[in-house]
C-alpha positions in Angstrom: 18.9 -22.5 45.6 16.4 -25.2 45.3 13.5 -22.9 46.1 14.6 -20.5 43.2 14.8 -23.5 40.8 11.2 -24.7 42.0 10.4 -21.2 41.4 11.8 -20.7 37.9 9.9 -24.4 36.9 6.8 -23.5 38.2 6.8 -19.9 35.8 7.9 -21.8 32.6 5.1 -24.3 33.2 2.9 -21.3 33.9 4.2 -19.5 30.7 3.9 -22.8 28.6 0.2 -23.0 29.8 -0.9 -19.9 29.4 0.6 -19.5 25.4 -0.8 -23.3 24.8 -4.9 -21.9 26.3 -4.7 -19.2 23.5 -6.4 -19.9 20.1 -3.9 -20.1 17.7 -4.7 -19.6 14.0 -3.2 -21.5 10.7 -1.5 -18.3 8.9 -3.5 -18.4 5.8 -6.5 -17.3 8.2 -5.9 -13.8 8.8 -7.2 -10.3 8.3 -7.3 -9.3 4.2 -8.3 -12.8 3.5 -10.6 -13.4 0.4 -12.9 -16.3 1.6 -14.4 -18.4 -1.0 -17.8 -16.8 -1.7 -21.3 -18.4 -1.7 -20.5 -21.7 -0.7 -19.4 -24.0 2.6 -15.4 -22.7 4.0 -13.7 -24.0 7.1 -12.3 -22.1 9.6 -9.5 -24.1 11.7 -6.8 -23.4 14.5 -5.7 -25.2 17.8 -6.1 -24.5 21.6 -5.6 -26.6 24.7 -8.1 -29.7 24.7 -11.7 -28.4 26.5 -11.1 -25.2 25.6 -14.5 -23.4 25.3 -14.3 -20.9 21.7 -16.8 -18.6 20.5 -16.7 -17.3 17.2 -18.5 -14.5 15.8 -19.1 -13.5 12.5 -20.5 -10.1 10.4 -22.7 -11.8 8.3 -23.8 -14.3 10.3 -26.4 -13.5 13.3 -25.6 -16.3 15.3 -22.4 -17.0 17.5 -20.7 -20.3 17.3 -19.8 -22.1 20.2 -17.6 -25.4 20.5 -15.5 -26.7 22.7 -12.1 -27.9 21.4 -11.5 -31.7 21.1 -8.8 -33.9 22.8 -6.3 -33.4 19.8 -6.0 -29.8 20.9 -7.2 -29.4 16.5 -10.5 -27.7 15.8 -12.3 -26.9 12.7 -15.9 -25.7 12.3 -17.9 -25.3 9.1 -19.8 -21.9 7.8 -21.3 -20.6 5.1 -20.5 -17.7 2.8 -22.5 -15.3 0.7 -22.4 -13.5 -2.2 -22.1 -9.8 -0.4 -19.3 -7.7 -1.6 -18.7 -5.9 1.7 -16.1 -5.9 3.9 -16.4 -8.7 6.8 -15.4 -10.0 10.0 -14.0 -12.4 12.5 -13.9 -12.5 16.1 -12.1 -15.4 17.9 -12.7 -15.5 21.6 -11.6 -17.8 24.8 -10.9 -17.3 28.4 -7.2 -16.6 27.0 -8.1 -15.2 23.6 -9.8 -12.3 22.2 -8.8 -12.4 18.0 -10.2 -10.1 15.5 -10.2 -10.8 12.1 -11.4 -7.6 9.6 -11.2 -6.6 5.9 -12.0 -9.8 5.0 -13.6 -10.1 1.6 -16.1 -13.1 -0.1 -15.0 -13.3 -3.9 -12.8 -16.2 -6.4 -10.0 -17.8 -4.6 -7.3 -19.4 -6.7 -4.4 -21.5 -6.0 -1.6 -20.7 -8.1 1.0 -23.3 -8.1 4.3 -24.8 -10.2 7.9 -24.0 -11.1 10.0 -20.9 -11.9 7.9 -20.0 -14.4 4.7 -19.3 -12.4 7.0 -18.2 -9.5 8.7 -15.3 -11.7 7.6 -12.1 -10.2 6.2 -8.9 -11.9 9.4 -7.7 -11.8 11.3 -10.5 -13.1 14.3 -12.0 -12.6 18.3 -10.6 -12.9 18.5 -9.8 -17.4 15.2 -11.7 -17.6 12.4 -9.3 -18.1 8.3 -9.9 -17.6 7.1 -7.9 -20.5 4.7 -4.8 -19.2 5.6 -5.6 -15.7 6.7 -1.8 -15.0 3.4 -0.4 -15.8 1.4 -3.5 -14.5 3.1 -2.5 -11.1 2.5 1.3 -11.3 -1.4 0.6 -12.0 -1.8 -2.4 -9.6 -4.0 -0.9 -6.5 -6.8 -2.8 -6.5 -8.5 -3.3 -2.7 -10.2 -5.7 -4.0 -7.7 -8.5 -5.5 -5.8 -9.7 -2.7 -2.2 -12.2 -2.5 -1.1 -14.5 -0.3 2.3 -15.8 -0.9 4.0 -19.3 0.7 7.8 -18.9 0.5 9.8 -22.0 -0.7 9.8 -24.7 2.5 10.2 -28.6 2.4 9.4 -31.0 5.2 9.9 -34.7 5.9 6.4 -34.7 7.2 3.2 -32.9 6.6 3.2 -29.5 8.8 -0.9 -28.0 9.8 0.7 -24.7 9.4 3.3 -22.4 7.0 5.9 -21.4 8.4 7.4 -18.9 5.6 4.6 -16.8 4.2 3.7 -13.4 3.1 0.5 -12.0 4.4 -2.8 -11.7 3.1 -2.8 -7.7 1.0 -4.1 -5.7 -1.3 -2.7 -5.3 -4.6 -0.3 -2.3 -4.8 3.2 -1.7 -6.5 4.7 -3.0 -3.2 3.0 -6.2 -3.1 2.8 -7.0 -6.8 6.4 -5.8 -7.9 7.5 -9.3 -6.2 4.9 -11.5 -6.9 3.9 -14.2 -9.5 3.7 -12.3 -12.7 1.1 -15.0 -14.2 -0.9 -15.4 -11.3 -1.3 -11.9 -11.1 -2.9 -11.1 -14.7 -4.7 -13.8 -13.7 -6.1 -12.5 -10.8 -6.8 -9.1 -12.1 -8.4 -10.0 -15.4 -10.2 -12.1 -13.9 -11.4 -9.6 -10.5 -11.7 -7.1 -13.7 -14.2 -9.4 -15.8 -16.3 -11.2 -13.1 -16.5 -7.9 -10.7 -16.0 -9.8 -7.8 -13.1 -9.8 -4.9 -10.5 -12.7 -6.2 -8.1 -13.8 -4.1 -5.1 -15.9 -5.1 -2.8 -17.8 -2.8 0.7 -18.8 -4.8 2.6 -21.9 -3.9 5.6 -22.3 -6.0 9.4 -23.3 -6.4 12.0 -23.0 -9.0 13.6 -25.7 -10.6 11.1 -28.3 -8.9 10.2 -32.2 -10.4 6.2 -32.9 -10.4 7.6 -35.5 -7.4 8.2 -33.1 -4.7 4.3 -32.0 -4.8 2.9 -34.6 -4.0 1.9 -36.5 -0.6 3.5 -39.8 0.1 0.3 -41.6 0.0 0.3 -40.9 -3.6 3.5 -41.1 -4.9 4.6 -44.6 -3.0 2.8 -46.5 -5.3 4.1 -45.1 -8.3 7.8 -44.9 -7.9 10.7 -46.3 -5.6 11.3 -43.0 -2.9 14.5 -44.6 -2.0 16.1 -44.4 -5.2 15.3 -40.9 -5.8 18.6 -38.6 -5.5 18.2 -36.3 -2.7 19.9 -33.1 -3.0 20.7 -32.1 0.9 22.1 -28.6 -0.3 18.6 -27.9 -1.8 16.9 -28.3 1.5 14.3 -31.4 0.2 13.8 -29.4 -3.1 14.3 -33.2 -4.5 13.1 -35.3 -1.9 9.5 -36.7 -3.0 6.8 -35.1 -1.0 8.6 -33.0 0.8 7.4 -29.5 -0.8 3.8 -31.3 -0.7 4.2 -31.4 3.1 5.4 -27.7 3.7 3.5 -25.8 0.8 0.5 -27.6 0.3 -0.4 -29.7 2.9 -1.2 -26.5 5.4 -3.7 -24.8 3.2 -5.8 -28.1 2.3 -8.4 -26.9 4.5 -8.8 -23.9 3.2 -11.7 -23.5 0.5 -10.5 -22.6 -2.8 -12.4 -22.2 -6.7 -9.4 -23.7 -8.1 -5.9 -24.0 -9.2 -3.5 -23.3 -12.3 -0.4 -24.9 -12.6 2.7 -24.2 -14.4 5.4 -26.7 -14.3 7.6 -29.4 -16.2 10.4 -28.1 -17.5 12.3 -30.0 -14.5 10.4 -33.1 -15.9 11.0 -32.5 -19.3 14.0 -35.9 -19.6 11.1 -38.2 -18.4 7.8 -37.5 -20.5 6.1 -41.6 -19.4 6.9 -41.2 -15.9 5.3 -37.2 -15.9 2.8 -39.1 -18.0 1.5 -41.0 -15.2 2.8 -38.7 -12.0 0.8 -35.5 -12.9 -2.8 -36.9 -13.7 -2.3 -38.3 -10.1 -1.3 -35.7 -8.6 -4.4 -33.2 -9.5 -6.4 -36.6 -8.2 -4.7 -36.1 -5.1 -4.8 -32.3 -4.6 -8.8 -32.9 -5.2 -8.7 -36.2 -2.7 -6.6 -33.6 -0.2 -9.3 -30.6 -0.7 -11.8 -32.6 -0.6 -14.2 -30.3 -2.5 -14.9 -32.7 -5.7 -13.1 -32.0 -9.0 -12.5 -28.5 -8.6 -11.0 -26.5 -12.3 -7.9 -27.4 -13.3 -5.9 -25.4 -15.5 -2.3 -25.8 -16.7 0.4 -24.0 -19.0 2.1 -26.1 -21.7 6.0 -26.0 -21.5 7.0 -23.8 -23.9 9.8 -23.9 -26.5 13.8 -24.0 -25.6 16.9 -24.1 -27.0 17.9 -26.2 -24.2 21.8 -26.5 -23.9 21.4 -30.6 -22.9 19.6 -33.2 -25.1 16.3 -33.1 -24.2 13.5 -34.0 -26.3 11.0 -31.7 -24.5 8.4 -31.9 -27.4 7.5 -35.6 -25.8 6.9 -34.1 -22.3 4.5 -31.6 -24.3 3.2 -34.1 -26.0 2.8 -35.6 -22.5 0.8 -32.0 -21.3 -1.4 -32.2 -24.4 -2.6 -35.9 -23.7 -3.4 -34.7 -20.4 -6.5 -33.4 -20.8 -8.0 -36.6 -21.7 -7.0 -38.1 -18.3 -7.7 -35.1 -16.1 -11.2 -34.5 -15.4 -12.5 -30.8 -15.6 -9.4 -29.4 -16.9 -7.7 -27.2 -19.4 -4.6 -25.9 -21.4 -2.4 -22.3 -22.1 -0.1 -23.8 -25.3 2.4 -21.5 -25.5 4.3 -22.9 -28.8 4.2 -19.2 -30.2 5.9 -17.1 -26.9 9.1 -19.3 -26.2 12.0 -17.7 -26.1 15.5 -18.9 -27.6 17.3 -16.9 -25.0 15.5 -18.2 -21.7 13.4 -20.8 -20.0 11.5 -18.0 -18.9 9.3 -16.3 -21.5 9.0 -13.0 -20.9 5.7 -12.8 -22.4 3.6 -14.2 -18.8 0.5 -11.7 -19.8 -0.2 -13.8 -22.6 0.1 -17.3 -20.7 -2.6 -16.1 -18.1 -4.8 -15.0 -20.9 -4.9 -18.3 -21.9 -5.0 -19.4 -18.8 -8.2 -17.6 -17.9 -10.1 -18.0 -21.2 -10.3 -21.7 -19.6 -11.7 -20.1 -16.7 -14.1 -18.2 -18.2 -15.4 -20.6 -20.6 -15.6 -23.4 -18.2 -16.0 -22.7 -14.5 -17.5 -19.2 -15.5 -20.1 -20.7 -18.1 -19.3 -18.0 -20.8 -18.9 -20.5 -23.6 -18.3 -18.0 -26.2 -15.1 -17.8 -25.3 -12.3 -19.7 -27.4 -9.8 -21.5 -24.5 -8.1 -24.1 -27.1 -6.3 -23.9 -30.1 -6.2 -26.3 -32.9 -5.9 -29.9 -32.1 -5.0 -32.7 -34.8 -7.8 -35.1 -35.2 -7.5 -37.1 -38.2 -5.4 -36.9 -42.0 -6.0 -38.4 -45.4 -3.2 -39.0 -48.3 -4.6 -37.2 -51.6 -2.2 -36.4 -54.5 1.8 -37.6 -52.8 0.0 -34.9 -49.6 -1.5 -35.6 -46.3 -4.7 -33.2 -45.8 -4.8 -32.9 -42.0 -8.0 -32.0 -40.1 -8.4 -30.2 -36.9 -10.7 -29.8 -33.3 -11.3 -26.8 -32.0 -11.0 -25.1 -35.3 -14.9 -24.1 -35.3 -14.7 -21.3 -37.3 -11.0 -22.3 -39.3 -7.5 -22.2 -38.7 -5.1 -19.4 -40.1 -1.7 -18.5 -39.7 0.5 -15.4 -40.7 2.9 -17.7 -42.9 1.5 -18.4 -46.4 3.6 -21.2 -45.8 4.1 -22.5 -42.3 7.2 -23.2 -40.6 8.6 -26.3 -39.0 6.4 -29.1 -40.3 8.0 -32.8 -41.1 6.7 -35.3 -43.3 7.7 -39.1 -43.6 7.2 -42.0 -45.7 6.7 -45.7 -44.9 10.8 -45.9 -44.0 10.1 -43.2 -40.9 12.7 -40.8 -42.3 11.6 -37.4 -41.6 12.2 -34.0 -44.4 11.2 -30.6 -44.2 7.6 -30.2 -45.2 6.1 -27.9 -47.2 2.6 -26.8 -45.7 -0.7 -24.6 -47.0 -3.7 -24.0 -45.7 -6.5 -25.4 -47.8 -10.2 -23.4 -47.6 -9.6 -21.7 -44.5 -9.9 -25.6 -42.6 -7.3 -28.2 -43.5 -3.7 -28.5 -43.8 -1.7 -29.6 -47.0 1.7 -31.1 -46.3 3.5 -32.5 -49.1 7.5 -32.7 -49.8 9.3 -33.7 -53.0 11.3 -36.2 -51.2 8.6 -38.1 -49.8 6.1 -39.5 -52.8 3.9 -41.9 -50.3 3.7 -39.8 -47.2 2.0 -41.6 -43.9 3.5 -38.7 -41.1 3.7 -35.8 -40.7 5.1 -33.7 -37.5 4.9 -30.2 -36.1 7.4 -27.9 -34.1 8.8 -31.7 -33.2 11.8 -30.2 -31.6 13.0 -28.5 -28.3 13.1 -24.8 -30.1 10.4 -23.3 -32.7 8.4 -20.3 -32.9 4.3 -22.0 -33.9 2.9 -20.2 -36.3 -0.7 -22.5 -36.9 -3.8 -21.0 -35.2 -7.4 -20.6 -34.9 -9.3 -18.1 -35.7 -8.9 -16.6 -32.6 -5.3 -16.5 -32.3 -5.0 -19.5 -30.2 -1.8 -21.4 -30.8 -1.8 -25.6 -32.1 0.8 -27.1 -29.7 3.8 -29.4 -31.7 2.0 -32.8 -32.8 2.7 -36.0 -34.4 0.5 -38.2 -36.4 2.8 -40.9 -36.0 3.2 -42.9 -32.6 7.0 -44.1 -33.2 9.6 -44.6 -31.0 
């Protein structure tokens, strides 16, 4: 009997040796990857320490040889070209022989946020993603390829994900459930720059900014210990936690850069989104460590939430942002809310103006419009405030001869329906009979209202305020 346990010990530690020698790859390296093109990417895995690894790439001549470190964690550094063929990988050991093929060089983008960028093609039970039934049944494209990370939390940060689907092509199979704005994005993008894109999506439903990021970046901003944790949500709540499991594992991996689309969990604490989510794009970028990589974001759009939020603040909030966040941009969406859903149905038009920031700034092609009107400045003229615009190069228009859900106020901050005209294709005229010195005005200052102010391009103004009241 004791011989046959010796025995029994003796294959386990065998077995445990032998599966700990192999090389052992991070899932988000794997055949059908899109590698970020022309530029320095990291390849990464484990093996048992003193491990000898060569690895052998297509476009490179030269093998790589290393031998892995005492950590058992190894990570080499290559460069990529601009080639547009098919490529390959070949990991080999003593215990390991791993090939890697139809692997592509092209965009990669990280496409990140709540339910909103989460809502597949598909969309979700009497909540439809308008188009999504032809966008499926024309999807094959071999060369835009998905990588999706399944919702995961973690009380620590994991090297690896554990819930994932696998790097593929587009088709109606693969696109049907997957992230309805990241994929126009993708394709629109793969159509215009003619280059493989690849785009990796991160994202959970009903999930606060705090969850998202890492502990080092969060402690200093707010208590952890008073946050409520929600066990039944499995750390949806818990700070950091969705940081640690959906984030944290692909940090490594080289990417162009991310759009985000997220806050409607936030939208009951505008000041404390205020200062959380210009930190946490500092901390994704401190994380990749590949300088200020773009940055693009969706505005909330409007509700008729059933509580009593004031979500035009955490708008408000989103607008503002762009002045803190370096090398960044916005998709206002104050014209495609719906009254009937958080989820606007209309996700084609969010990527549009998602990628117009793309294009104009990471893509150089500058004659694209990416921003609607912004108010810059106003001036009282005959019991009216003329209101003045950025961004409205060549003028600002609207369908309405007279647009809706505009405010004005006198000195005693009581605000009345506004009556308001554009004046020579450029300013705004807002007067009201009630108010004979104005000094405010406001616009789509509410949870629900459908924006009717744009530029000449047909790029929505988000909700303002001229005033800074409480």
């Amino acid at each position: 009997m004791e011989k046959f346990v010796f025995s029994l010990l003796f294959l386990v530690l065998i077995f445990n040796q032998d599966s700990f020698a192999k090389i052992k790859l991070p899932s988000i390296i794997a055949s059908n990857m899109v590698l970020q093109r022309n530029t320095s990417i990291k390849l990464w895995g484990w093996a048992t320490p003193g491990e000898k690894i060569t690895i052998k790439t297509s476009w490179i001549s030269k093998s790589i040889k290393f031998t892995t470190p005492e950590s058992g964690r190894w990570e080499i550094s290559l460069n990529t070209s601009l080639s547009k063929e098919p490529q390959t990988i070949q990991f080999k050991s003593k215990e390991s022989n791993i090939n890697l093929d139809n692997i592509l060089f092209g965009e990669v983008w990280l496409c990140s946020g709540q339910s909103n960028m989460r809502m597949p093609m598909k969309g979700f039970t009497g909540q439809p993603t308008f188009e999504g039934n032809i966008e499926i049944a024309t999807s094959k494209n071999p060369n835009l390829r998905l990588f999706s990370i399944t919702e995961n939390g973690s009380p620590t940060p994991l090297d690896t994900v554990s819930k994932y689907k696998k790097w593929d092509s587009a088709n109606s199979e693969t696109v049907k459930d997957f992230s309805a704005v990241a994929y126009f994005y993708g394709k629109q993008l793969q159509k215009i720059i003619d280059v493989p894109v690849g785009i990796i999506l991160t994202s959970w439903g009903g999930t606060r900014i705090q969850p998202w990021m890492s502990k080092e970046a969060i402690n200093p901003l707010i208590d952890v210990n008073k946050v409520k944790k929600d066990t039944t949500e499995k750390y949806k709540r818990i700070p950091s936690a969705i940081f640690n499991a959906m984030v944290n594992p692909i940090t490594s991996y080289t990417i162009k850069g991310a759009i985000w689309y997220q806050g409607e969990t936030n939208r009951d604490e505008p000041k404390v989104y205020q200062q959380l989510f210009p930190e946490m794009v500092k901390d994704w970028r401190k994380q990749w460590n590949i300088g200020d990589f773009p940055f693009y974001y969706v505005q909330i759009a409007p509700n008729k939430y059933t509580d009593k939020s004031n979500s035009q603040y955490l708008r408000e909030v989103q607008l503002k942002a762009l002045e803190l966040i370096p090398n960044s941009g916005i998709a206002v969406l104050s014209d495609i809310g719906s009254d009937k859903t958080i989820h606007p149905p209309r996700k084609k038009e969010a990527a549009e103006r998602l990628l117009f920031n793309a294009l104009n700034k990471t893509y150089g092609m500058k004659g694209i419009d990416c921003l609607g009107p912004v108010y810059k400045s106003m001036i009282e003229k005959d019991c009216a405030l003329l209101l003045s615009f950025d961004n409205a190069e060549t003028g600002i228009y609207s369908p309405e001869n007279e647009l809706s859900y505009f405010e004005i106020a006198g000195e005693d901050r009581v605000f009345y329906p506004a009556k308001a005209e554009i004046v020579a294709h450029k300013q705004l005229k807002v007067s009201s009979e009630k108010v004979t010195f104005p000094v405010a005005v406001r616009y789509g200052w509410c949870n629900w209202f459908v924006g009717s102010l744009y530029d000449n391009n047909m790029l929505p103004a988000s909700s303002f305020r001229t005033d800074t009241w409480e």
